[in-house]
Backbone bond lengths (Angstrom), bond angles and torsions (degrees), N, CA, C in turn:
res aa  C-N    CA-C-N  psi(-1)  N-CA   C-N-CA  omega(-1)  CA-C   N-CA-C  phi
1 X - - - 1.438 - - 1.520 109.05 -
2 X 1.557 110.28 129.98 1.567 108.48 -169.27 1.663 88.75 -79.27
3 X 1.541 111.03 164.05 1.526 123.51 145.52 1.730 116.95 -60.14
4 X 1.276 97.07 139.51 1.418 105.25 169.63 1.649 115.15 -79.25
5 X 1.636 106.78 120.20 1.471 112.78 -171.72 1.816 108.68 -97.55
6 X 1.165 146.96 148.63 1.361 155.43 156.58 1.404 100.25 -35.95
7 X 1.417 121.65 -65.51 1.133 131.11 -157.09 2.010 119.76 -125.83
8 X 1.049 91.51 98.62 1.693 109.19 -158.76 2.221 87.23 -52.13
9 X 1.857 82.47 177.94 1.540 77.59 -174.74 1.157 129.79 -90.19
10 X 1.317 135.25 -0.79 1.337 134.99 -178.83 1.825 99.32 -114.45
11 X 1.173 110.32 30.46 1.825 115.55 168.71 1.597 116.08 -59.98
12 X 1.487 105.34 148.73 1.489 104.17 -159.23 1.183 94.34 -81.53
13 X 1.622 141.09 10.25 1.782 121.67 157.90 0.983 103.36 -87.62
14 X 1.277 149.79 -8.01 1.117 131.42 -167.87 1.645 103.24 -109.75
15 X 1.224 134.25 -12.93 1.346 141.63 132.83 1.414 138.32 -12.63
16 X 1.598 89.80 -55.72 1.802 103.28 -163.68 1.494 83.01 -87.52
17 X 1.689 87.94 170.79 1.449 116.30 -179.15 1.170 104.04 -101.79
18 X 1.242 106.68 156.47 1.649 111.21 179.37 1.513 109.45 -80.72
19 X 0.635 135.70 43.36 1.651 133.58 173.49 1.719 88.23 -133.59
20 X 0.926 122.63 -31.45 1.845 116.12 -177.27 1.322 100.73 -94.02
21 X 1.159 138.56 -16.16 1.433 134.88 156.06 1.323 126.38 -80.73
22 X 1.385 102.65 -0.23 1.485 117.19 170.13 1.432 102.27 -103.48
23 X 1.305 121.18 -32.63 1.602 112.05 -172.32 1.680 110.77 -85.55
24 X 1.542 105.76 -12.58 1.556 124.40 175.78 1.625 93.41 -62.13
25 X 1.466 113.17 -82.44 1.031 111.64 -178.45 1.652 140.71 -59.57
26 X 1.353 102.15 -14.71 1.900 99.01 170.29 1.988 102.59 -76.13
27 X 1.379 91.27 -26.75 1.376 89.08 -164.08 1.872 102.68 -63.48
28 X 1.441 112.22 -40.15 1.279 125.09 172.29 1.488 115.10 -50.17
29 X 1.413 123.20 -61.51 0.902 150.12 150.65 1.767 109.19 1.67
30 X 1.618 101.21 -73.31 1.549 122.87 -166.12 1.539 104.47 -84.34
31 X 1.726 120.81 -4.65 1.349 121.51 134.46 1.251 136.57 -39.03
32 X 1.123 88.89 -58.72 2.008 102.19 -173.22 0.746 114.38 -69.40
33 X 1.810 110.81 -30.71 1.392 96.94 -175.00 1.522 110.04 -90.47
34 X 1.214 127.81 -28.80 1.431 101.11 162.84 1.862 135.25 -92.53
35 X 1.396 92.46 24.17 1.702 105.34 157.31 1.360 100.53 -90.35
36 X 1.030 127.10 -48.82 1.852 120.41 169.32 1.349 109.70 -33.51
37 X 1.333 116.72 -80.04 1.352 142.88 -161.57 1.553 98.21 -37.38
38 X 1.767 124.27 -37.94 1.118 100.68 152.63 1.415 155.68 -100.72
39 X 1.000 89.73 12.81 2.265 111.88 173.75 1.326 98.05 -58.50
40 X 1.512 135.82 -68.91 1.319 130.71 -162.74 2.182 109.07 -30.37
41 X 0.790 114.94 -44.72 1.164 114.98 160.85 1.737 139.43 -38.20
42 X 1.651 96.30 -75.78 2.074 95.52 154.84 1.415 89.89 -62.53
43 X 1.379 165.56 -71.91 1.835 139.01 -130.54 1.639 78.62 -74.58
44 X 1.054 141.67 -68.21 1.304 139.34 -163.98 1.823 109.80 -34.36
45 X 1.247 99.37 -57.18 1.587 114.40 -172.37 1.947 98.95 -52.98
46 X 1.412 107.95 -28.06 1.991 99.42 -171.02 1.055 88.35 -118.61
47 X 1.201 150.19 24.60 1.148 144.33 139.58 1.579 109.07 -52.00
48 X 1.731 99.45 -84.99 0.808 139.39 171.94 1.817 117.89 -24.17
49 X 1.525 116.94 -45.46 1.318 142.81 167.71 1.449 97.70 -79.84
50 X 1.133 152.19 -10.97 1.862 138.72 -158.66 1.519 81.17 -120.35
51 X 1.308 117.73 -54.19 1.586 106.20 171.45 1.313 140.18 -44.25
52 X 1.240 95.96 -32.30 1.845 108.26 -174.84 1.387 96.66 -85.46
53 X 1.377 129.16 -70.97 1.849 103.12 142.91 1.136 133.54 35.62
54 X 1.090 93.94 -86.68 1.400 114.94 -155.50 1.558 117.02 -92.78
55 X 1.313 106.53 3.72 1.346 137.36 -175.95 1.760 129.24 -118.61
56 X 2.283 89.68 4.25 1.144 100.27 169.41 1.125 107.49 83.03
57 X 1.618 132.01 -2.76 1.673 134.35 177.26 1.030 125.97 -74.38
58 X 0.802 130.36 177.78 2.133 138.33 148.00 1.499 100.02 -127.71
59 X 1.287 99.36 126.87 1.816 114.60 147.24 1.188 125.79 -54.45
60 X 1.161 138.33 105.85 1.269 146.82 158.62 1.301 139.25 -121.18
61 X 1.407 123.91 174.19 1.853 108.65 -175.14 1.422 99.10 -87.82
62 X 1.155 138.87 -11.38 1.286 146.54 -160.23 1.565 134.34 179.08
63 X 1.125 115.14 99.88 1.714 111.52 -151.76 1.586 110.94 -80.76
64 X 1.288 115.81 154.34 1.551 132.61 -171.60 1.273 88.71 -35.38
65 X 1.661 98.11 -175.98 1.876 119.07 161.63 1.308 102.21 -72.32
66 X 1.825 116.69 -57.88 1.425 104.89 175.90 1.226 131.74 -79.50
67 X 1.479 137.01 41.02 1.047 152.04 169.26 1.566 124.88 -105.34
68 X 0.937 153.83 140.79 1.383 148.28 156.04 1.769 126.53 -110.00
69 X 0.808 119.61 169.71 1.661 105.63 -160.72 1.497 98.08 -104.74
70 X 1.634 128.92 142.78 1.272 127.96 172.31 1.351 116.12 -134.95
71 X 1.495 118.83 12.03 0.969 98.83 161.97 1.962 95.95 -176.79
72 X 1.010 134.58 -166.71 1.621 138.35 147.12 1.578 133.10 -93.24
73 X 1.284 115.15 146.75 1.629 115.38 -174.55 1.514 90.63 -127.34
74 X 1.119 107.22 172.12 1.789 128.28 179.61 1.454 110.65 37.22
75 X 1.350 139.16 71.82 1.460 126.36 154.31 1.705 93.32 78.59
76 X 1.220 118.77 38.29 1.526 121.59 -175.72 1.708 127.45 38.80
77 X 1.715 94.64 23.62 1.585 76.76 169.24 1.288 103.57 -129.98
78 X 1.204 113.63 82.72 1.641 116.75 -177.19 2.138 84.60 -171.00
79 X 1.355 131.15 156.71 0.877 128.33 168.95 2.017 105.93 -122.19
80 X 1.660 91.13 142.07 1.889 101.44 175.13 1.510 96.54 -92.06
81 X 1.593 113.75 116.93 1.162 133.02 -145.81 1.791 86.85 -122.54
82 X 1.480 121.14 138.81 1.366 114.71 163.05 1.419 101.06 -152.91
């Protein structure tokens, strides 16, 4: 009785060449990195909101009379009002 294998023998990884499993993966690779490239933005956006926070503010579109503005929340269109 053979062992039971994951991947029988004529499976399509074991097919490719390693130079196309290299171009599979850079190509993957140069995904991430520009799905990254745009996150800094939303982390920016709660940054930006955890700070004002933390600074005793509220986010708002427009702060009271007795309030003054010290800083921005959400992608700068909201003002950190204290």
């Amino acid at each position: 009785m053979m062992p039971m294998s994951f991947t029988p023998r004529g499976s399509f990884l074991r097919r490719l060449q390693p130079e196309t499993i290299m171009r599979v993966l850079f190509l993957l690779w140069s995904l991430v990195l520009i799905f990254c490239q745009s996150m800094p933005g939303a982390v920016g956006d709660l940054y930006d909101s955890l700070e004002c926070r933390n600074q005793h503010g509220h986010c708002r579109r427009l702060c009271f009379h007795n309030e003054r503005p010290i800083g921005t929340c959400t992608n700068r269109r909201q003002l950190c009002c204290k």
